[in-house]
N, C-alpha and C positions, 0 to 999 in steps of 0.2 A: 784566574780566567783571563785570555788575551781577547783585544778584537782587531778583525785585520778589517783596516777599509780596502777596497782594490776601486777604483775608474779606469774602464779601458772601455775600448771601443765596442759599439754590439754589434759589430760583424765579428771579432774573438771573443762573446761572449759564450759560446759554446765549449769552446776549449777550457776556458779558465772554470767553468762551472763544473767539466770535467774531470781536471786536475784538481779541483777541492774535495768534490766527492772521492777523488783515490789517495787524499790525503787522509780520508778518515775523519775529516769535520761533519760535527753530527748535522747541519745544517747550515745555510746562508739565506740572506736575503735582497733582493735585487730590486734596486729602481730604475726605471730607463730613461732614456732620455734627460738626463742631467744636463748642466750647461754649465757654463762657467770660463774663468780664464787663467792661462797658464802657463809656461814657459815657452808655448809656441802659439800664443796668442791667445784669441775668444773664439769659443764656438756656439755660434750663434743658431738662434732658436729657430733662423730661417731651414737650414739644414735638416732640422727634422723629416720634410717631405721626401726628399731624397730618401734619408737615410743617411748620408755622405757625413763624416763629422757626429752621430750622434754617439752620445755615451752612458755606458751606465755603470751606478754605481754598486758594489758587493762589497754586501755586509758581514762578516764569518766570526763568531763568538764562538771560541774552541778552547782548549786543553793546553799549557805550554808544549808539551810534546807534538801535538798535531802543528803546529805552526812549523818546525823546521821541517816534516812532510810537505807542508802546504806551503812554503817559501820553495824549495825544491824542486816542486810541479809548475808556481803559476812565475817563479822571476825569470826562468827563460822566454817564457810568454812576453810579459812585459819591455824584456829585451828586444824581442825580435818586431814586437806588433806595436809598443808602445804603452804607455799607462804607467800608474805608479799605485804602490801599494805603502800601505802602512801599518805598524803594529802596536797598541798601546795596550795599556793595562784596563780593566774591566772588573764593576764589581756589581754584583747583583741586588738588586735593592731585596 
């Protein structure tokens, strides 16, 4: 079992949750509005009201197979829009 984290921004939340589902991962889960700091600095909590800056983070516990699907779909994303993604190993209790 793999899990992919992904943080990108939730104005391309839509796309990226797109691309998962056409990857074939049987589910994901989302939290919004994360904060944190990174290689372009902090984004701060003020940002929320906006919107401008917020982020969120997606959770996808999949199949090795579905991961180069799902790399496929969301690393253009992350290219073009920003965010980073990662993939480790998972094991179920």
């Amino acid at each position: 079992m793999k899990r992919v984290d992904l943080i990108v921004s939730e104005r391309e939340l839509d796309a990226v949750l797109k691309a998962i589902d056409a990857a074939g991962a049987p589910g994901y889960t989302v939290m919004k509005h994360v904060t944190g700091k990174g290689p372009h600095g902090a984004v701060s909590e003020a940002m929320d009201f906006s919107g401008l800056g917020a982020n969120a983070h997606v959770l996808v516990f999949c199949e090795p197979a579905v991961v180069d699907k799902l790399q496929a779909g969301v690393a253009p994303l992350l290219r073009y829009y920003g965010g980073v993604g990662y993939v480790s190993e998972a094991q179920q209790l």
